[in-house]
C-alpha positions as CSV (number, residue, x, y, z in Angstrom):
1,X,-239.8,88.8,-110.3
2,X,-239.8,90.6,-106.9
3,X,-243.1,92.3,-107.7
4,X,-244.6,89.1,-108.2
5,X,-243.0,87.6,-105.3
6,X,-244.3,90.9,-102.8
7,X,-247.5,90.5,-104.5
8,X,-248.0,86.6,-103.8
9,X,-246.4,87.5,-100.1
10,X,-249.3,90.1,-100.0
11,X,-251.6,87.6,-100.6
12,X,-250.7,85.0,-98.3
13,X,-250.4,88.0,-95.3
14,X,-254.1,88.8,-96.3
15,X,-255.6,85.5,-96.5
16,X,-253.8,84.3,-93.3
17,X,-255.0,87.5,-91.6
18,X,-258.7,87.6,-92.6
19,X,-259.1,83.7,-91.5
20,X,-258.3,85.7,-87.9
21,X,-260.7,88.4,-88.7
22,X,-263.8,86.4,-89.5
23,X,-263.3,84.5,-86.0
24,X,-264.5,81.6,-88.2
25,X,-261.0,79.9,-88.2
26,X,-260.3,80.7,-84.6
27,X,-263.2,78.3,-83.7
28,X,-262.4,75.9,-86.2
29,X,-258.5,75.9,-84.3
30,X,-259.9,76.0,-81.0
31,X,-262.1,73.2,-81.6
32,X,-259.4,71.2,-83.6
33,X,-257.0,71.4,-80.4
34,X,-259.9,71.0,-78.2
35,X,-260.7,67.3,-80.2
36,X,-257.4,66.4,-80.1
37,X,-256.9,67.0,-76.5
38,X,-259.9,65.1,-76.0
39,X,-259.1,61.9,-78.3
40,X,-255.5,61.5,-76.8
41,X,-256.8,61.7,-73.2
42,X,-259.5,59.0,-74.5
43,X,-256.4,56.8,-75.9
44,X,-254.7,57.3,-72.3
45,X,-257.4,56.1,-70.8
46,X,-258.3,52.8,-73.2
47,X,-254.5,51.9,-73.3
48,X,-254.6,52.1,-69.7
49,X,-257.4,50.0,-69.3
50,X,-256.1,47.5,-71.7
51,X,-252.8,47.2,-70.0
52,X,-254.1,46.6,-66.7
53,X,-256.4,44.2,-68.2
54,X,-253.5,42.2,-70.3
55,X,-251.2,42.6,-66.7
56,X,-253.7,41.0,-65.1
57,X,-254.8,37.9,-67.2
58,X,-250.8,36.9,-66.8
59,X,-251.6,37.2,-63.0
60,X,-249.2,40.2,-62.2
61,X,-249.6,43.9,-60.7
62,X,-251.4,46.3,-62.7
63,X,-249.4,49.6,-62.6
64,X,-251.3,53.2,-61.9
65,X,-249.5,54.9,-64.4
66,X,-250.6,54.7,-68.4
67,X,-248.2,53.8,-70.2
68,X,-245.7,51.6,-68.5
69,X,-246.4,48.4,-69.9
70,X,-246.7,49.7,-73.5
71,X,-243.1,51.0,-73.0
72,X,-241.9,47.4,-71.5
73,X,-243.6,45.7,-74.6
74,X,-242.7,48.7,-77.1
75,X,-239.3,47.3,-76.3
76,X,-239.7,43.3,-76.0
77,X,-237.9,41.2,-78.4
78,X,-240.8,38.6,-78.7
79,X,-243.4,42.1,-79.3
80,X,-241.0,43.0,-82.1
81,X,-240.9,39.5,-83.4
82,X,-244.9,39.4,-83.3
83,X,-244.7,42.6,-84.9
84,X,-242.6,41.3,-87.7
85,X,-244.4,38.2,-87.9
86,X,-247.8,40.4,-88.6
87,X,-246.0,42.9,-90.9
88,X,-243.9,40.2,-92.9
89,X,-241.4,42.8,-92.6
90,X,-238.7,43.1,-89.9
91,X,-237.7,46.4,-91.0
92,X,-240.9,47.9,-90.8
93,X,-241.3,46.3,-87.7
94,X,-238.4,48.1,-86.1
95,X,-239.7,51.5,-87.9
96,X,-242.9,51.2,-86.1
97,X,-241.3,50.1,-82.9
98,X,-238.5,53.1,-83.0
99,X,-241.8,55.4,-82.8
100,X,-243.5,56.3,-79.3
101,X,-246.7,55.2,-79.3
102,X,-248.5,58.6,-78.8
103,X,-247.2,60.3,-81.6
104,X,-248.4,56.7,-84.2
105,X,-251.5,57.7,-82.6
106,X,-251.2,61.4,-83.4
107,X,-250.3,60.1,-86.9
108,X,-253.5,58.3,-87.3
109,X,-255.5,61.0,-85.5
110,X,-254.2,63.7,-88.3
111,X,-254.4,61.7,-90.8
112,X,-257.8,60.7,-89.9
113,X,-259.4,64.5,-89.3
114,X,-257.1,66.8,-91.6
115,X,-259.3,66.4,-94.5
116,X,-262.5,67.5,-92.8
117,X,-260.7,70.5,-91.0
118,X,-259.3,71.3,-95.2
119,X,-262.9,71.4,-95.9
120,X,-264.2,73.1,-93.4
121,X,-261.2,75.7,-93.5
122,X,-260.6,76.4,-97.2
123,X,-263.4,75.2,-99.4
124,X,-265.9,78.5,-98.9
125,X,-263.1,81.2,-99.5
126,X,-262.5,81.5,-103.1
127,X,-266.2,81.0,-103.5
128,X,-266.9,83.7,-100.9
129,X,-265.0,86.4,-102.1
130,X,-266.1,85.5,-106.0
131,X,-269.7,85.5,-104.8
132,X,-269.7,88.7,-102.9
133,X,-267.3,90.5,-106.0
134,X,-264.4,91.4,-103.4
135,X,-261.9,89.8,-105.6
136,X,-262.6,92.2,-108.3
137,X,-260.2,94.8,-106.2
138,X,-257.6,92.0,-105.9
139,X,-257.4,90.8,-109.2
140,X,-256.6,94.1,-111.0
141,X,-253.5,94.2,-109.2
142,X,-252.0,91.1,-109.1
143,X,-252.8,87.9,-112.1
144,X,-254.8,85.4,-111.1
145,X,-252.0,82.3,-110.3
146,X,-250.4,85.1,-108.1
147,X,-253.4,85.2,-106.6
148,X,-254.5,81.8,-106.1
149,X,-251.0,80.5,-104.6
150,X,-251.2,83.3,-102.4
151,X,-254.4,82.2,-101.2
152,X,-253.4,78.4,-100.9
153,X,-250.1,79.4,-98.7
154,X,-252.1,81.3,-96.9
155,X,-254.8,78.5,-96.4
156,X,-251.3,75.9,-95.7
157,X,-250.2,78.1,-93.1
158,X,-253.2,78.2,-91.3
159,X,-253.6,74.0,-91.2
160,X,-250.4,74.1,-90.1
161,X,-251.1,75.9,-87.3
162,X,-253.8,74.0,-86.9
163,X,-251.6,71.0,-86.7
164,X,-248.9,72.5,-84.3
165,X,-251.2,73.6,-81.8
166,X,-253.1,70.2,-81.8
167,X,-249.6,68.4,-82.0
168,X,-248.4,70.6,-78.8
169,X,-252.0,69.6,-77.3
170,X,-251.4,66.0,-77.4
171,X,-247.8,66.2,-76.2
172,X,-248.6,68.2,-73.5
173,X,-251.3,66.2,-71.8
174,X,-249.3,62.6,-73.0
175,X,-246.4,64.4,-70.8
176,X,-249.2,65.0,-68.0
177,X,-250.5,62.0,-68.1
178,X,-248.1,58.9,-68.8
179,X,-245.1,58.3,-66.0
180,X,-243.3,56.4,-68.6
181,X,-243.2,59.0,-71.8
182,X,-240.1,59.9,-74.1
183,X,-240.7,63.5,-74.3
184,X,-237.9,64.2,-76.8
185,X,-238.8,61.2,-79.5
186,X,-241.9,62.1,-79.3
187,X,-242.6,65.8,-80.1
188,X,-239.9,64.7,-82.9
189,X,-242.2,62.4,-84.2
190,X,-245.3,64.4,-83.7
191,X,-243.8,67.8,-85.4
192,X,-242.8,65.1,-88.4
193,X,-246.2,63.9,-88.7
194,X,-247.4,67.1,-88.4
195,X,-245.3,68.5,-91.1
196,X,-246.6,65.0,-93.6
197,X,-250.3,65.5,-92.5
C-alpha cells in the first residue's frame, strides 16, 4: 500500500511540476488572476455607479466610497424582507444576506469561468503525453489508475491555485477599493467558495 501511495504522490509531484515547466499554466494563472482582478474592479465600479444613482433618485448624498450603501442595505430589515419576498424563502434570504457581497460575486465569477480554465488547463495532458509516447516510461512503473489519480490531483492542485491566487486578487483590490468592506467575512467566504468551485 505505501508503494502505491509514493507512486501516486510521485505522480501528482510530476504533473504539478511540469504544468510549471511548460510555462503554459503559468500564463493560464497569470491571466486567470489578471481577469479576476479586472472583473471585480468592473463590479466596484458598476455597483458604485448604481448606488449613487439609487442615492440620488431618493434625493440624498451620494457617498465617494463603493460600497457604503450596499452595506446599509445589505443590512436593512425592509432589503431582507424584499429579499425573502423574491426568494419565497426567509432563510435563504438571511443566507444570502449573512454573505458580503464581494465574495457572492466571487462565487458567481468562479463558477462562471472555472470550467473554461478546466479545459484549457487539463484537457490536452493525457492526450499529450499518449500522443508523443512519453507515458510509455510512466506506465511500466506504476498501473494505470495510479497513474491517472495522480495526474488528476495533480491537475486539482493546480485549479486550486488557480482559485486562491484569483480569490486573494479580488480580496485584495475589494480591501483597496471599498471604505466599507468586512475583510474577515469575506476572505472566509471567498476561500469557501474557492474550495466548492
Amino acid at each position: 500500500m505505501n508503494a502505491v501511495f509514493a507512486k501516486f504522490f510521485t505522480v501528482t509531484c510530476y504533473e504539478f511540476v511540469d504544468a510549471f515547466r511548460s510555462k503554459r499554466a503559468i500564463i493560464l494563472l497569470i491571466l486567470y488572476l489578471m481577469g479576476s482582478i479586472g472583473a471585480c474592479l468592473i463590479f466596484i465600479n458598476v455597483l458604485h455607479k448604481v448606488e449613487v444613482e439609487m442615492v440620488e433618485a431618493i434625493g440624498l448624498t451620494a457617498s465617494d466610497n463603493p460600497g457604503t450603501t450596499t452595506r446599509t442595505l445589505w443590512k436593512s430589515k425592509h432589503f431582507e424582507d424584499m429579499m425573502a419576498s423574491m426568494l419565497d424563502d426567509r432563510e435563504l434570504a438571511q443566507q444570502l444576506l449573512s454573505i458580503p457581497p464581494i465574495a457572492l460575486f466571487y462565487s458567481w465569477l468562479v463558477l462562471t469561468f472555472t470550467p473554461f480554465l478546466v479545459v484549457l488547463l487539463a484537457s490536452s495532458r493525457i492526450a499529450e503525453e499518449v500522443s508523443t509516447a512519453s507515458v510509455r516510461f510512466q506506465l511500466f512503473r506504476t498501473s494505470r489508475a495510479t497513474w491517472c489519480m495522480g495526474k488528476l490531483t495533480g491537475q486539482a492542485l493546480l485549479l486550486m491555485l488557480a482559485l486562491l491566487m484569483s480569490g486573494v486578487g479580488t480580496w485584495i483590490v475589494a480591501w483597496l477599493r471599498m471604505k466599507y468592506f468586512d475583510a474577515g467575512p469575506a476572505a472566509w467566504f471567498i476561500f469557501l467558495f474557492s474550495l466548492k468551485a
